[in-house]
N, C-alpha and C positions, 0 to 999 in steps of 0.2 A: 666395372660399369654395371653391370649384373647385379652388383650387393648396394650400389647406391641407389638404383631403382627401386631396388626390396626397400629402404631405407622409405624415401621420397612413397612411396606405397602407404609403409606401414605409416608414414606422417599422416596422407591421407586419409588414411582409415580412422585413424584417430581421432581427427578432425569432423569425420563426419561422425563415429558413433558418439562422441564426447555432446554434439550438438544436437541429435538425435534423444537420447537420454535428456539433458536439461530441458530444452523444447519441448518433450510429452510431458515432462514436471511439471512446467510450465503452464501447459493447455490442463492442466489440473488443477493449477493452483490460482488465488487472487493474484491480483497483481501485487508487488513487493515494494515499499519501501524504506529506506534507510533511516528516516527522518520519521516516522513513524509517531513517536509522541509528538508532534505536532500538527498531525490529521487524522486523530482517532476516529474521529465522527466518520471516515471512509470502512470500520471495522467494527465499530461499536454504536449504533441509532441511541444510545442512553447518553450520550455523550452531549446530543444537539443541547445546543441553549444553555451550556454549563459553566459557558465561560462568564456570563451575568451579561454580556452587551453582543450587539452585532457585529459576527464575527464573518469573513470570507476567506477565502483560503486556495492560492494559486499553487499549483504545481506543473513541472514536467522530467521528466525522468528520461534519459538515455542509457540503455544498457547495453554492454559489451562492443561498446564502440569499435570500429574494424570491423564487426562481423555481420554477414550479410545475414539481414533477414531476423535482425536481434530486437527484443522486446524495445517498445518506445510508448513510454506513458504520460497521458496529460490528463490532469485532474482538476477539477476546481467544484470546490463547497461554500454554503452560505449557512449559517446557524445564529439561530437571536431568543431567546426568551421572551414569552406571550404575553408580555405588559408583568403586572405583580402578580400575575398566577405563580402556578407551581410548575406549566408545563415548556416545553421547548420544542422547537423546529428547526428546521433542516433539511435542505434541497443540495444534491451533488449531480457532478457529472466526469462520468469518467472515458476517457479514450483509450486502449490498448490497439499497438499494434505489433504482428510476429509473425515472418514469412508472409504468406498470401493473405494471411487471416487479417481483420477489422473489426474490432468491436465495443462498441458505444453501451454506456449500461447510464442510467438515470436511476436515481434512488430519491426517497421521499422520508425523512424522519421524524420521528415523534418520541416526545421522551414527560415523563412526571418524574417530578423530585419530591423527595419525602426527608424533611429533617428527622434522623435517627437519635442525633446526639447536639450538643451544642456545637463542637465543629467538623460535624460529619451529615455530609447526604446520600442519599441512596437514589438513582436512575433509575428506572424503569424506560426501556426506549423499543420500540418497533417499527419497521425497515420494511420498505414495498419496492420492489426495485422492476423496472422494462429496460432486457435488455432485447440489442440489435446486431446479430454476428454473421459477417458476410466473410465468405469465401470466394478470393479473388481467383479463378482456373484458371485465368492468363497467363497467371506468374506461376503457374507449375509446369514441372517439364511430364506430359503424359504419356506413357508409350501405346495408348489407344483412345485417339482422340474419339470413338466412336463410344467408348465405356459410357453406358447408362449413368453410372454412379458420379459422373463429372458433366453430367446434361440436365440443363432448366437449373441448375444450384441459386437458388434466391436465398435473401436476406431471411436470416431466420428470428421468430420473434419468441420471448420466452420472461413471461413473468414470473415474480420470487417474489416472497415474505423471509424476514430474519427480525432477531432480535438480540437483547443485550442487558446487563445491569453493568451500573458504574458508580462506585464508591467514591465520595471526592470527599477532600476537604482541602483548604489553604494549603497544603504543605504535600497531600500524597494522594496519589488512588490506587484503583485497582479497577478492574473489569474482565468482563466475562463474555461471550457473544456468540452468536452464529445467524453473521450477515444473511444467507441463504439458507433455508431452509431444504429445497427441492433441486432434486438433480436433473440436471440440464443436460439433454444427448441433441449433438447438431448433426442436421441431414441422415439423421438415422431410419434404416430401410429396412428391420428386423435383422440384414445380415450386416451391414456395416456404419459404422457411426463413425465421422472423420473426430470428434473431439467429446466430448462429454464432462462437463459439470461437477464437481462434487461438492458434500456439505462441509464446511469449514468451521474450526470450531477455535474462538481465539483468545487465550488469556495475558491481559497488559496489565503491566504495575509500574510506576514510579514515583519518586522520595526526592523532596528537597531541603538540602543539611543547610545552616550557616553555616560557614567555618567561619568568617568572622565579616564586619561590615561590608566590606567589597567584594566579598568571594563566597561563590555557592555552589555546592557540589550538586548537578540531578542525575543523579541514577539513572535508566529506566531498564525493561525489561518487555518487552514482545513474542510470545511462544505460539505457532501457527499446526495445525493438528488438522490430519486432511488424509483419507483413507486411497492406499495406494502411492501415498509419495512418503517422502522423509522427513521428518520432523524437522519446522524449522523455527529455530531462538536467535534472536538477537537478543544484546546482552551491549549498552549504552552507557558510557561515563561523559557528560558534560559539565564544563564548569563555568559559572556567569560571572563577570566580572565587572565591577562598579557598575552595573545592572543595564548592560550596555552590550559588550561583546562574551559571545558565547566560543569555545574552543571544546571539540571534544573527540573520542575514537569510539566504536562500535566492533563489535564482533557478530557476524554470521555463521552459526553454527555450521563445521564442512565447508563454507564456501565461501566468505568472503573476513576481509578486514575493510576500515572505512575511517576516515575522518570528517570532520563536520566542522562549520564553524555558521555561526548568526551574528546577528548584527543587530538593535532594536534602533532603527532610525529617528523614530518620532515615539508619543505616545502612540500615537496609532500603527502603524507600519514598523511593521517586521520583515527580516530575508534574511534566507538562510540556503547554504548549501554542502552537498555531501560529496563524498567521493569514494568509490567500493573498487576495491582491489579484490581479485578473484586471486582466491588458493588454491584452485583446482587447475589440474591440467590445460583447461578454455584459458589459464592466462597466457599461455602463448601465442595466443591467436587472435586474442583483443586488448585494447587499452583502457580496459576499465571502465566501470559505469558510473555516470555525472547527472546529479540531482539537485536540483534550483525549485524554490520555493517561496510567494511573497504571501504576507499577513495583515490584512487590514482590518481595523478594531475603531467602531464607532465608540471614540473618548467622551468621557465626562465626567468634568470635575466634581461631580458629586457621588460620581461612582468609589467604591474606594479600592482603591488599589492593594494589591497583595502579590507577594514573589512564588507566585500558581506554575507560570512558564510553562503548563502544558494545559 
């Protein structure tokens, strides 16, 4: 009885230091998605206005299902090109939520495009973002209700500047970025700060192959770089099919596997979703994280079409 208890313990322990470690990653890092080349503009301000029409873009993200207290994200962006200029826009809005925490960030983009070459542009884009992070003390268990440090906790407000370039042409890009510029410390009182901010710095590429009329290979690739956590790459194979259904798998550097699949409904509307399998120890203790995404594209038959897909 004695060694199963130690057993049932050490499971315990597990559980909590396992969630402890991803959760501070976490409160450090952007919020994460699997589906990532198809909401740059959440990562990269060069990005707005590059699709040539108005574009919107729904998300919501569940992670680690089973476990209490586990990341839950709702996203949604709008991006459209400024008439025949050169420049582009872009308004987002993002939800995170984890444990007690809440927090709403609103972002504003701008972006100019520069013809480089005959089928390549260059971005130029800048990022103003107001965010809103409240700390729920309800939902905590405190062993001193009287602790200063958990009395009057109000919503906290914290403006950012970021920026970004983005290479495109018909068939591939690349990008560079760093959404945030300035680091964010919440409720900090010189001695203690429950969460803190850091600058993110983000490089995205992806390539799309013919292999032959009905089938298209897209790459991509996402690598995220953030002082104090661990590098993290995903690494994307999708393939299109009679220009209709998308099928594909992802890899999460250390921590996850994933499959995806989309769907182009109409000319205008797109949906697509994902599914992340954790490789880490946490998969015992949850059933995976589930990622739904819809796409709506102001068509026009005069617009011309091209197999861009991101």
């Amino acid at each position: 009885m004695a060694i199963k208890n130690m057993n049932n313990m050490k499971t315990y322990i597990t559980i909590i230091c396992t969630f402890l470690v991803y959760g501070l990653s976490y409160s450090q890092q952007d919020s994460q998605y699997t589906q990532y080349m198809y909401n740059t503009a959440n990562v990269n301000p060069a990005y707005a206005g590059s699709r040539g029409t108005l574009s919107a873009f729904l998300l919501h993200r569940t992670q680690w299902v089973g476990l209490d207290g586990a990341p839950v994200t709702n996203n949604f962006s709008i991006s459209s090109p400024l008439g025949d200029s050169n420049f582009g826009i872009g308004l987002s809005f993002t939800n995170d939520k984890i444990g007690p925490t809440n927090e709403n960030q609103i972002s504003a983009d701008l972006a100019y495009f520069i013809q480089i070459s005959e089928n390549y542009k260059l971005s130029v884009g800048l990022k103003g973002t107001a965010n809103l992070f409240n700390l729920d003390v309800n939902k905590l268990t405190i062993y001193d209700p009287f602790d200063p440090q958990f009395q009057n906790v109000d919503t906290e407000f914290s403006p950012n500047v970021g920026a970004g370039l983005y290479l495109f042409s018909e068939k591939g890009y690349v990008g560079l970025s760093v959404p945030n510029f300035f680091e964010s410390y919440r409720y900090n009182d010189n001695n203690i700060e429950i969460t803190k901010e850091k600058m993110h710095l983000y490089f995205i590429g992806g390539y799309v192959f013919d292999i032959n009329e009905n089938l298209k290979f897209k790459p991509a690739l996402l690598a995220k770089v953030v002082e104090g956590a661990p590098i993290q790459a995903d690494v994307t194979a999708n393939f299109l099919l009679f220009d209709k259904l998308t099928l594909g798998a992802a890899y999460r550097w250390d921590a996850a596997v994933s499959g995806l699949a989309g769907f182009q409904i109409s000319d205008s509307w797109f949906i697509g979703y994902g599914y992340d399998m954790e490789t880490t120890k946490l998969a015992r203790y949850n059933s995976g994280s589930h990622e739904i995404f819809l796409r709506y594209e102001l068509f026009s038959k005069t617009r011309v079409s091209a197999p861009r897909f991101f």
